[in-house]
N, C-alpha and C positions, 0 to 999 in steps of 0.2 A: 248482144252484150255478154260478156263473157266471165265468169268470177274466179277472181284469182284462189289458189291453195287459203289462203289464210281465209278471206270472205267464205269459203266453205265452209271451212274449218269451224267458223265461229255460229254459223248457219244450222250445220249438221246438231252444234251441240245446243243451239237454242231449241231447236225440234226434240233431241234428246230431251232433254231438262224439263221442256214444256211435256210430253208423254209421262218421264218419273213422276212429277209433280198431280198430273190429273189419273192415273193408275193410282198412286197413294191416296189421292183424295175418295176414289174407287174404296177401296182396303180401309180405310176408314171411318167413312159417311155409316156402315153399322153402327160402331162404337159411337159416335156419336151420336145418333139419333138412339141410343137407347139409354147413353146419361141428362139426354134432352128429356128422354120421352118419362122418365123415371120423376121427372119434377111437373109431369102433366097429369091433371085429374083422370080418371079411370074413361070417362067419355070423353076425350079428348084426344085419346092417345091414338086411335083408328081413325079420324075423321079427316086431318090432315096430315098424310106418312112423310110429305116434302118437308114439310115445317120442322129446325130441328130443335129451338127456340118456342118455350108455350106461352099461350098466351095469359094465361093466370096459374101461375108455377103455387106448386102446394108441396106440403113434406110430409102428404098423406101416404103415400108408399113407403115411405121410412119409419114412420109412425106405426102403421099396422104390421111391415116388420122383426119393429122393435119389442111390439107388442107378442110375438110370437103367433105360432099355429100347435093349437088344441094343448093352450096352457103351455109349451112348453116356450122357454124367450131364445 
C-alpha cells in the first residue's frame, strides 16, 4: 500500500506537531514543577519530583518570603 502526496503530507505534519508538542512539554515541565513545588510543604517537595500538583498545598513559602530574611521584607 502506497500513500499518496497529500496522506504524507498530513502524516509527516502529525509527527511534526506531535515532536513540537512533547519537546515543549520538555522546556516546560521545570517551570512547572517549581510553581507546583512552591505551594508544597518544605518535606514534600523532594519526595515526589514527578508530582507537579501537592498534595496539601500551603502558602508557607510565600509567607516566610514575605516575612523577609534577617529583618529585612
Amino acid at each position: 500500500m502506497t500513500l499518496s502526496t497529500r496522506q504524507r503530507h498530513t502524516l509527516g505534519a502529525i509527527v511534526f506537531h506531535t515532536l513540537v508538542v512533547a519537546f515543549g512539554f520538555v522546556m516546560l515541565y521545570p517551570l512547572l514543577w517549581l510553581a507546583g513545588s512552591s505551594f508544597k510543604p518544605s518535606t514534600e517537595i523532594w519526595t515526589n519530583v514527578s508530582r507537579l500538583l501537592p498534595e496539601n498545598p500551603t502558602l508557607e513559602h510565600y509567607i516566610n518570603g514575605w516575612r523577609g530574611f534577617g529583618g529585612v521584607t
